[in-house]
N, C-alpha and C positions, 0 to 999 in steps of 0.2 A: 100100708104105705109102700111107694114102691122102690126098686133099687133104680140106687143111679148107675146108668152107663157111661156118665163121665170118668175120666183117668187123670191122674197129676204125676206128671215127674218133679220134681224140684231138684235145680243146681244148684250147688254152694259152692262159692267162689268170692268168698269177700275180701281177700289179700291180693289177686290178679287187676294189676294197674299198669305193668307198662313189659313191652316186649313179647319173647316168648309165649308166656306163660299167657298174657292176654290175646295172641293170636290163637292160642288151644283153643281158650274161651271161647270165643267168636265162629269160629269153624264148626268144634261141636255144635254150642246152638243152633246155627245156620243147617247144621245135619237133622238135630231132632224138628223143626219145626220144619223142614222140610220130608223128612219121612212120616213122621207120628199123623194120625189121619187126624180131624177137627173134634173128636171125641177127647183130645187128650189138652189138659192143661197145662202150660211152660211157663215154672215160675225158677225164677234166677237169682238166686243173693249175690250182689256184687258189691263193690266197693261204693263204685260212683255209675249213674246211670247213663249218667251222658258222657260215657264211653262206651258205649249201643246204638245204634240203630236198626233194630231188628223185629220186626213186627211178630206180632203173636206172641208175644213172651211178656211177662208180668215182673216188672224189676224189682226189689226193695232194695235199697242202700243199708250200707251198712258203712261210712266214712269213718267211725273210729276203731276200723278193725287192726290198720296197723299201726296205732298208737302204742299198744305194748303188746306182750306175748299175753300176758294176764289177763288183757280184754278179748282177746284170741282167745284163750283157754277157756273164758268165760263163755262166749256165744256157741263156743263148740260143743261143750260140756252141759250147760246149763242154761242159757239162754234158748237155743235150738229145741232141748226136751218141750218148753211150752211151746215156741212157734209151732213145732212138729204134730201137737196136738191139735194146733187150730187148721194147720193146713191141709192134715188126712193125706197125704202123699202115696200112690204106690208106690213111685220109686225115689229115692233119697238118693241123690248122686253126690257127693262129694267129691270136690277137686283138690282138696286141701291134703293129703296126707293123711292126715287125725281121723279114726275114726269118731266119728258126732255123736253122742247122746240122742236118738230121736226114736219117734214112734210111729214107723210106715209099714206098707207090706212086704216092701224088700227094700234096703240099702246097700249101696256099694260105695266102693273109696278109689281114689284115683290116685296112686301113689308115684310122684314125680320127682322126689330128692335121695338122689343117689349120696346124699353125703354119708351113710354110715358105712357104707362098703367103700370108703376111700379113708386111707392113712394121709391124716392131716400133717404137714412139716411144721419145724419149728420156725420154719420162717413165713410159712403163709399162718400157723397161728400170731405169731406178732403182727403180722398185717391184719389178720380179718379175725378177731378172734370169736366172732359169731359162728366160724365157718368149723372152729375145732368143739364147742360146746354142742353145735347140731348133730356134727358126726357121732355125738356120745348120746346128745337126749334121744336123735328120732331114733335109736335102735328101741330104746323104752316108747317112746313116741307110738311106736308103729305096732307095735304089740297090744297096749291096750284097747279093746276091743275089736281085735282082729278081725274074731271068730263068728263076727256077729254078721261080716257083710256077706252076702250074696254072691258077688264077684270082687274078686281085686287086682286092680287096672292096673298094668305097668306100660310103658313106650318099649319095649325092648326084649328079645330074649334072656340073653344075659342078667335081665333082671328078674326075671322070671326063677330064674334057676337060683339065682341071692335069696329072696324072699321065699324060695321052697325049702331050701340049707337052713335058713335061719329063724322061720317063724314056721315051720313043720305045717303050711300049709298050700291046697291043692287046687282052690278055687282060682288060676291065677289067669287074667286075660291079657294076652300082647297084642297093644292096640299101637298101629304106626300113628303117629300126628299126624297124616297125610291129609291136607283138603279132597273133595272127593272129584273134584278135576282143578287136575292141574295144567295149567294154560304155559307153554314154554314160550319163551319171550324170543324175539331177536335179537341177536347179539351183534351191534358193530361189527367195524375192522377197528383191531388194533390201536390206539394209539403212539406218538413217534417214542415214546416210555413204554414200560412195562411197568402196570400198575396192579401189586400184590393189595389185595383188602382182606382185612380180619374184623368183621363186626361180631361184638359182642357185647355184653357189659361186664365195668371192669369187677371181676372177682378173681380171688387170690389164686386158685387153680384156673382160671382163666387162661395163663401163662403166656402173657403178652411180650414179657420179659426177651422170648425166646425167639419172637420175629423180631425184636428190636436189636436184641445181637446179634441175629442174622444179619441184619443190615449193617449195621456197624463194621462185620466182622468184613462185608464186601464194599463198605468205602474205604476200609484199611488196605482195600487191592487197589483203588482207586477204580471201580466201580458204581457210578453215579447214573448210568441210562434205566432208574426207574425210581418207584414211586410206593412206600408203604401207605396204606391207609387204614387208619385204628379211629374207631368208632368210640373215641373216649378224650377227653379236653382237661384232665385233671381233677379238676373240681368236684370229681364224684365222692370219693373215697381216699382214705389214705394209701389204698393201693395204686389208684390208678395216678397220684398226688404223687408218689413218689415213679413210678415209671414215664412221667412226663417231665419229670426234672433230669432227670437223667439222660434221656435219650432226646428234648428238644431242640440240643444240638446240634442233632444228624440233621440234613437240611432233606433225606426223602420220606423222612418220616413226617406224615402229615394228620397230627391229631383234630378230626374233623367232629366228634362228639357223638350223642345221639343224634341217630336221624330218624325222622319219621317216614311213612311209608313210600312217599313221591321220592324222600330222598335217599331211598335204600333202591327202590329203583334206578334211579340214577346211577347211583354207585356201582350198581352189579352191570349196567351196560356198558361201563368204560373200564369196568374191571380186568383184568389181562389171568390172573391167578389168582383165585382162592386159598389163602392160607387160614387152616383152622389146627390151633394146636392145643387148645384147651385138655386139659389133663381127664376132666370128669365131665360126662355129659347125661342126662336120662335120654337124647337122641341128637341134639346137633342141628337146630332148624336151617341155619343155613348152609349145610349141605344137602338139605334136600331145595332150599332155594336155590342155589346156584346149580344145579342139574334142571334148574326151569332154564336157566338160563344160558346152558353149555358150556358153564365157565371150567375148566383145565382145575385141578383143585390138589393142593400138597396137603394132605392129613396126619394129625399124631397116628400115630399107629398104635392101638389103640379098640377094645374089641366094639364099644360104641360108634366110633368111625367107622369101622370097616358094614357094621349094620347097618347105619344109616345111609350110606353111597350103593347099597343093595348091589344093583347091574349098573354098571359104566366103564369108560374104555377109555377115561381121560384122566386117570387118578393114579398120584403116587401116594406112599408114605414113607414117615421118617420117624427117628427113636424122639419121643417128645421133650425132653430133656435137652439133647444135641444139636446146639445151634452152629456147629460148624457143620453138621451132615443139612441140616435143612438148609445153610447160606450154599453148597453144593449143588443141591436142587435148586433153588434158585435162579443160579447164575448161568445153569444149564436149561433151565425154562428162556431166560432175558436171550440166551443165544440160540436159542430155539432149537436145542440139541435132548432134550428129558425125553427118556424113553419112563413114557405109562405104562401102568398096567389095566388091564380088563378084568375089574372082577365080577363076580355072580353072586345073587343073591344066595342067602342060604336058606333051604327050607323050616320055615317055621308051625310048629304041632300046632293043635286046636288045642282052646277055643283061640283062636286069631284073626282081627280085626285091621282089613289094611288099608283102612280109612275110618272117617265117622261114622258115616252110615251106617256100616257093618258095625261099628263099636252098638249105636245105638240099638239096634236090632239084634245081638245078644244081648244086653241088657234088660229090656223089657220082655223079652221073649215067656211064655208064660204067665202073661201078668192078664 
């Protein structure tokens, strides 16, 4: 009987439904099916399928993954061990954190939630209190079968160096989310505002809170020549439920919601300033969007931020906490007085991937 020269990677990703996390998704893929030559098989666990379009890849669904953690635990743990068997996989990728239960010739895990390296508050626990229970499970989370993957994927250096502190191990890969071209957009002139945007979704370190009292803090000058824009309309959460009652008010703050990709577009062309002050990030995608785009960008200061903006010449930062230092910046952006600074990337050790392609290509390397 002879061998096959067939190959299979499989990705799992059955929690990845909206934002971020599902532009990873898509990017990678669009990496592996464009590097791996036709010997090799691309099969995808995702949630729903018909958020793909992307040929050569074999989708299964998996729709009741985020129904509870238990059914999560379940497909990771034990439902995956037989898939694993029926699929013969070389390589087992996992997007999810957790390392899977399964039976391939090599596994790795792609670890994206920085929540146990952050000290959760007692007030973002009353807001989210999922967000203080993660920060305690995934350090257990993330340990159980560690030792088993091949490589383990972080966005970041800094993470790199958490996860070598705390789980005494050396297999670690810093891979940037970069698509592997990036197309820089044209940027308008100006409009007769100055229109600051922060999209994200709302979560309790998100800290939205803190461009809203920036603003506050500069129509109490009786400064009105601009325009906050927050990617959130209340109805998400009780986080973002309570920062929309509060601050609806203010008449520049404009709660516009999710948007989808035409309208994040949009958003970033009429954009004047990037404010991103989120407290916790595993990389920050939209500062590397808005570096498509040239937009001018005020950052928590912050060692995430400062990684993710690499090289650019149009960037300040500020203490993330201090909404009277950031309503400063601000109003020295609106008068077009902010002196930027120029940072530089900083060099990052092997094994380092600074895009997908490269991720993909250590990964199977070997195989």
């Amino acid at each position: 009987m002879g061998i096959s020269l067939r190959k299979k990677i499989v990705i799992s990703a059955i929690n990845f439904t909206e934002g971020g996390p599902l532009r990873v998704l898509k990017d990678f893929l669009d990496a592996a099916v464009n590097y791996l030559g036709p010997e090799w098989d691309v099969v995808a666990l995702v949630n729903n399928k018909n958020f793909f379009d992307i040929k050569r890849v074999q989708f299964i669904d998996f729709t009741y993954s985020k129904k509870s953690w238990l059914i999560r635990i379940f497909y990771e743990w034990i439902f995956f061990w037989f898939l694993s068997k029926k699929l013969k996989a070389d390589l087992w990728f996992s997007f999810h954190d957790i390392t899977p239960n399964v039976i391939a010739r090599r596994q790795s895990v792609y670890c994206h939630n920085p929540a146990p390296f952050y000290n959760v508050s007692f007030k973002e626990t009353l807001l989210e209190p999922s967000l203080y229970l993660f920060s305690k499970l995934y350090q257990y989370i993330y340990r159980i079968g560690i030792e088993k993957n091949y490589h383990v994927v972080v966005q970041q250096d800094w993470l790199r160096k958490e996860f070598s502190k705390n789980f005494h191990i050396k297999n670690i890969v810093v891979a940037n989310p970069i698509p592997n071209k990036m197309k820089n957009f044209f940027k308008p002139k100006a409009k007769s505002i100055v229109i600051f945007t922060y999209p994200a979704l709302p979560r309790a370190f998100k800290n939205f809170e803190i461009i809203c009292e920036a603003a506050n803090i500069l129509t109490k000058n009786n400064i009105f020549n601009f325009e906050v824009r927050l990617t959130i309309d209340g109805s998400e959460n009780r986080y973002s439920y309570g920062i929309v009652k509060k601050y609806s008010r203010l008449s520049v703050i404009k709660f516009i919601g999710k948007q989808d990709n035409l309208g994040m577009h949009e958003l970033y062309t009429e954009t004047g300033c990037l404010v991103f002050p989120s407290k916790l990030e595993t990389w920050g995608l939209p500062i590397s969007e808005a570096k498509r785009y040239k937009i001018p960008m005020i950052l928590a200061d912050l060692p995430y931020a400062r990684e993710a903006v690499g090289e650019y010449d149009r960037v300040k930062f500020f203490p993330s906490l201090n909404a009277m230092e950031l309503s400063k910046m601000m109003l020295k952006f609106i008068n077009s007085n902010l002196v930027f600074e120029h940072t530089i990337s900083n060099k990052i050790d092997p094994p380092f991937a600074k895009n997908w392609t490269d991720l993909v290509k250590i990964l199977v390397k070997g195989l």
